[in-house]
PyMOL commands that place a pseudoatom at each C-alpha (Angstrom):
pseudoatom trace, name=CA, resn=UNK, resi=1, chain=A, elem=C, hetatm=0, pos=[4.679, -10.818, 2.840]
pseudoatom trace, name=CA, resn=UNK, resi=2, chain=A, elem=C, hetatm=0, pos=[1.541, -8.634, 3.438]
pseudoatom trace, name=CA, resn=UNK, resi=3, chain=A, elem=C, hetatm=0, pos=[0.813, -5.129, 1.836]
pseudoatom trace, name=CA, resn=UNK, resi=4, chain=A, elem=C, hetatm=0, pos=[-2.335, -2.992, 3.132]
pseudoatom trace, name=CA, resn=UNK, resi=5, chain=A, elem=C, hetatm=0, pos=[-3.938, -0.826, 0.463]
pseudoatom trace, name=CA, resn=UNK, resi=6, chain=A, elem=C, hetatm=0, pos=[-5.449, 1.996, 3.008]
pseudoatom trace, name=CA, resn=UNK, resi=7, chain=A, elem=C, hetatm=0, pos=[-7.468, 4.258, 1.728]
pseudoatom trace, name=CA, resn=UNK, resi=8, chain=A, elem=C, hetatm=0, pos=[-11.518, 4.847, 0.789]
pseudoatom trace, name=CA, resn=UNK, resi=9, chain=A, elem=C, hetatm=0, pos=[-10.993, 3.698, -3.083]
pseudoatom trace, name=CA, resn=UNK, resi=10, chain=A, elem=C, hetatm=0, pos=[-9.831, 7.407, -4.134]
pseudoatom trace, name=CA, resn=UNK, resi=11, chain=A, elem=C, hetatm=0, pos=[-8.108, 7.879, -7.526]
pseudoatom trace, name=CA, resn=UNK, resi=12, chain=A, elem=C, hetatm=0, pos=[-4.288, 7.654, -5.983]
pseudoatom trace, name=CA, resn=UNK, resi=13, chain=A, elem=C, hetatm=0, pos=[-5.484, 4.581, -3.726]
pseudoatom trace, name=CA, resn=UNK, resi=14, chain=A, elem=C, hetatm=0, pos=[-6.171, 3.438, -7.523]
pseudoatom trace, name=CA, resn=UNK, resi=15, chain=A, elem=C, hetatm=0, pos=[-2.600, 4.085, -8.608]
pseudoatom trace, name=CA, resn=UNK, resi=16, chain=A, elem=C, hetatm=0, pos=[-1.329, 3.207, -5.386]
pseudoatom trace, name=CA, resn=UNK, resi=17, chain=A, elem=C, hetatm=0, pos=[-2.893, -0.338, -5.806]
pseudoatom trace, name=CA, resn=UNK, resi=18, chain=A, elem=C, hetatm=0, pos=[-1.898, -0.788, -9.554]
pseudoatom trace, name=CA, resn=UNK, resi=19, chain=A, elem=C, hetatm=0, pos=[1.638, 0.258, -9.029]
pseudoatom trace, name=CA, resn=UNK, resi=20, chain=A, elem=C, hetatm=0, pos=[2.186, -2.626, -6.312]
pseudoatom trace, name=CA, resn=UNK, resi=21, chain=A, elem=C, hetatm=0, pos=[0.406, -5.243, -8.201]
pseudoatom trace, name=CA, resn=UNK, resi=22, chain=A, elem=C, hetatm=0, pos=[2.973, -4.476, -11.530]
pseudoatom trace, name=CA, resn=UNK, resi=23, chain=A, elem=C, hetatm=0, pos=[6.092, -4.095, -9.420]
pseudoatom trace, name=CA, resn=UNK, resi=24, chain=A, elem=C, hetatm=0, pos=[5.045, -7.402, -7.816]
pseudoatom trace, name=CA, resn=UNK, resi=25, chain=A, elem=C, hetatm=0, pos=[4.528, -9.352, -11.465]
pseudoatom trace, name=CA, resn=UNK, resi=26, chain=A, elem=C, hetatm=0, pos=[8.015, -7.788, -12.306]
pseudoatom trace, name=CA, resn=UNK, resi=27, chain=A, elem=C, hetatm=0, pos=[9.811, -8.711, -9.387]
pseudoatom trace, name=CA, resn=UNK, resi=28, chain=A, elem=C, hetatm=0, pos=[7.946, -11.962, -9.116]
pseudoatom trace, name=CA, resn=UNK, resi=29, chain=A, elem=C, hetatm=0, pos=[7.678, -11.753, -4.994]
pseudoatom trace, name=CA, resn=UNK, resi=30, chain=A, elem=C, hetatm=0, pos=[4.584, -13.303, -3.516]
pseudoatom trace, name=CA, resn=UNK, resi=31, chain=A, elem=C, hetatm=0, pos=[2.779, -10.746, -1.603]
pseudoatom trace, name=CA, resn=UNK, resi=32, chain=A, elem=C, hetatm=0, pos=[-0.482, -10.767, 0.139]
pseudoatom trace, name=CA, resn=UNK, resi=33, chain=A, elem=C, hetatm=0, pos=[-2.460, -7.615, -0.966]
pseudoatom trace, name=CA, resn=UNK, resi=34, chain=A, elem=C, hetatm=0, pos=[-5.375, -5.922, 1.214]
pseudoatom trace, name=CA, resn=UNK, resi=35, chain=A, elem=C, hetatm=0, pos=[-7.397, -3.168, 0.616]
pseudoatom trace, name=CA, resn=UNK, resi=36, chain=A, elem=C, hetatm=0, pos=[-8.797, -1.785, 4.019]
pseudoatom trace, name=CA, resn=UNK, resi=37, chain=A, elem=C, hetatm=0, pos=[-11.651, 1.268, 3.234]
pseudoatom trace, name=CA, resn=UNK, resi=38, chain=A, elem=C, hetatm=0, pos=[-13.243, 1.237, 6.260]
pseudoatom trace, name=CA, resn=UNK, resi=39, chain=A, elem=C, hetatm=0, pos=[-12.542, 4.461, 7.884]
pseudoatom trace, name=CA, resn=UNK, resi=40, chain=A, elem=C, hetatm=0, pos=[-12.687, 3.539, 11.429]
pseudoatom trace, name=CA, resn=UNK, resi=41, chain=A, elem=C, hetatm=0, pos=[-10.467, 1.303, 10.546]
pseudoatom trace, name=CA, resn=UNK, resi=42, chain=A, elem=C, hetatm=0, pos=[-7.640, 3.845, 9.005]
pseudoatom trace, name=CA, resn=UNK, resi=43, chain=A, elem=C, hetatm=0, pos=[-8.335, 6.098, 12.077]
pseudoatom trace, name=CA, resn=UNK, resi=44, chain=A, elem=C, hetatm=0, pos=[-7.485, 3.260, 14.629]
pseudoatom trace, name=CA, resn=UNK, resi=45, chain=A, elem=C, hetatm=0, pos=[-4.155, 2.078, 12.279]
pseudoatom trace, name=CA, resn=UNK, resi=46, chain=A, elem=C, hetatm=0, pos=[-3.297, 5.996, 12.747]
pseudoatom trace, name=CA, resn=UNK, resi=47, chain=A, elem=C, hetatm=0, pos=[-3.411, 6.508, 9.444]
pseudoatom trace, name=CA, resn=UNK, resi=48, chain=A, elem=C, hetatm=0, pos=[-4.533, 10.419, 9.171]
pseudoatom trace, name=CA, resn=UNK, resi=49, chain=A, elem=C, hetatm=0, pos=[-3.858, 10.677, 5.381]
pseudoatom trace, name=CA, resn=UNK, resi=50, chain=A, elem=C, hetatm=0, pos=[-4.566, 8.166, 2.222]
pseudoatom trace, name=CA, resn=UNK, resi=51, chain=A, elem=C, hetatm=0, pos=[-3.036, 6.599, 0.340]
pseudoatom trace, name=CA, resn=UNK, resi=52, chain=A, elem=C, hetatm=0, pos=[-0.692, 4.874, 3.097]
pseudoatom trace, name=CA, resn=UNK, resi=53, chain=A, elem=C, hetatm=0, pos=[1.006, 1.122, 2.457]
pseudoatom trace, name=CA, resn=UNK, resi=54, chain=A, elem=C, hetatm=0, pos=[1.508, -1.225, 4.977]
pseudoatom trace, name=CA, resn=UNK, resi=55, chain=A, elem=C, hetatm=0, pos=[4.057, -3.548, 4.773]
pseudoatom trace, name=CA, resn=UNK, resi=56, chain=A, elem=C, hetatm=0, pos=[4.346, -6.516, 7.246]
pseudoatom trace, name=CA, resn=UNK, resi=57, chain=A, elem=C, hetatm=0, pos=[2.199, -4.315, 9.554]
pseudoatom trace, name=CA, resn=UNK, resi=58, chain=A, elem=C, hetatm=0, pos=[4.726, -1.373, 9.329]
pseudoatom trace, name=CA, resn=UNK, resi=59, chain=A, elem=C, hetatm=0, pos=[3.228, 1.963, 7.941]
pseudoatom trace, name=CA, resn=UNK, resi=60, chain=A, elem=C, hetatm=0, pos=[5.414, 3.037, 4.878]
pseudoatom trace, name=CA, resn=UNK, resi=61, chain=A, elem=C, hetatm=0, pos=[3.996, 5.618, 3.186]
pseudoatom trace, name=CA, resn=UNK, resi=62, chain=A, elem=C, hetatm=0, pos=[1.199, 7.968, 3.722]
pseudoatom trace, name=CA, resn=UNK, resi=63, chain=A, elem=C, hetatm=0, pos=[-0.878, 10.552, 1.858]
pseudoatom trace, name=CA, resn=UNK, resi=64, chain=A, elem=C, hetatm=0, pos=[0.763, 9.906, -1.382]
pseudoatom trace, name=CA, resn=UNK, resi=65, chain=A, elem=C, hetatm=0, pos=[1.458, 7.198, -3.965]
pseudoatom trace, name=CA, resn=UNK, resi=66, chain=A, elem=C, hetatm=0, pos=[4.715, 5.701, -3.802]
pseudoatom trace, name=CA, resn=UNK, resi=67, chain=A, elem=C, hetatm=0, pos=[7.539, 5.699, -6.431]
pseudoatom trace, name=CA, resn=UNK, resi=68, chain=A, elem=C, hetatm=0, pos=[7.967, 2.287, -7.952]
pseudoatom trace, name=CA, resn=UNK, resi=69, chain=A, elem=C, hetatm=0, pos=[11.449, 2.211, -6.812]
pseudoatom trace, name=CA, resn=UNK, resi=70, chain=A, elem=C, hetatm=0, pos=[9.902, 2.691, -3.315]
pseudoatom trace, name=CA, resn=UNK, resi=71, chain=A, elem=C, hetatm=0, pos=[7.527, -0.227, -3.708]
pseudoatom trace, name=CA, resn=UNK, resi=72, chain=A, elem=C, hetatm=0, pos=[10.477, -2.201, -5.204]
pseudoatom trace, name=CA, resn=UNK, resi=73, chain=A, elem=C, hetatm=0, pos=[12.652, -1.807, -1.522]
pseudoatom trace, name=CA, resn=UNK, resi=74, chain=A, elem=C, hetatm=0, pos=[9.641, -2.832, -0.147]
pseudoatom trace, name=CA, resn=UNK, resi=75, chain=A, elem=C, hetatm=0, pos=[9.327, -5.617, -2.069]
pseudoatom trace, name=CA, resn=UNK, resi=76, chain=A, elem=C, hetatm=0, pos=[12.795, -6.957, -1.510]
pseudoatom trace, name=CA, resn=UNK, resi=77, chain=A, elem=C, hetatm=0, pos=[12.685, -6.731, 1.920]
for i in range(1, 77): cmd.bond("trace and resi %d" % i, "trace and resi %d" % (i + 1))
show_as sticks, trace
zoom trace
């Protein structure tokens, strides 16, 4: 599995990131984890507002950090 961090390194990109990295020691899932900060890059993903998660190359959430119970369906699949 592969989760995309986008965002410019703000303070909820921060949370965002830490949130997914503890719900993934919990659960014990192996998952990929990317950070993508490159602007251009958001723009072209169509990404308009950070935080946003990819999952798998599907956007999941945008503009806000995620409940863990959000990351967790992620997670499972």
């Amino acid at each position: 599995m592969k989760v995309e961090i986008l965002g410019p390194g703000c303070p909820k990109c921060e949370r965002t990131t830490q949130m997914i990295e503890e719900t993934m020691k919990e659960t014990g899932v192996d998952v990929q984890v990317q950070h993508v900060t490159d602007i251009n890059e958001i723009v072209d993903r169509g990404v308009m507002m950070t935080p946003a998660v990819i999952v798998d190359g599907k956007v999941k959430i945008e503009g806000k950090v995620p409940a863990v119970e959000e990351v967790e369906k992620w997670l499972d699949g």
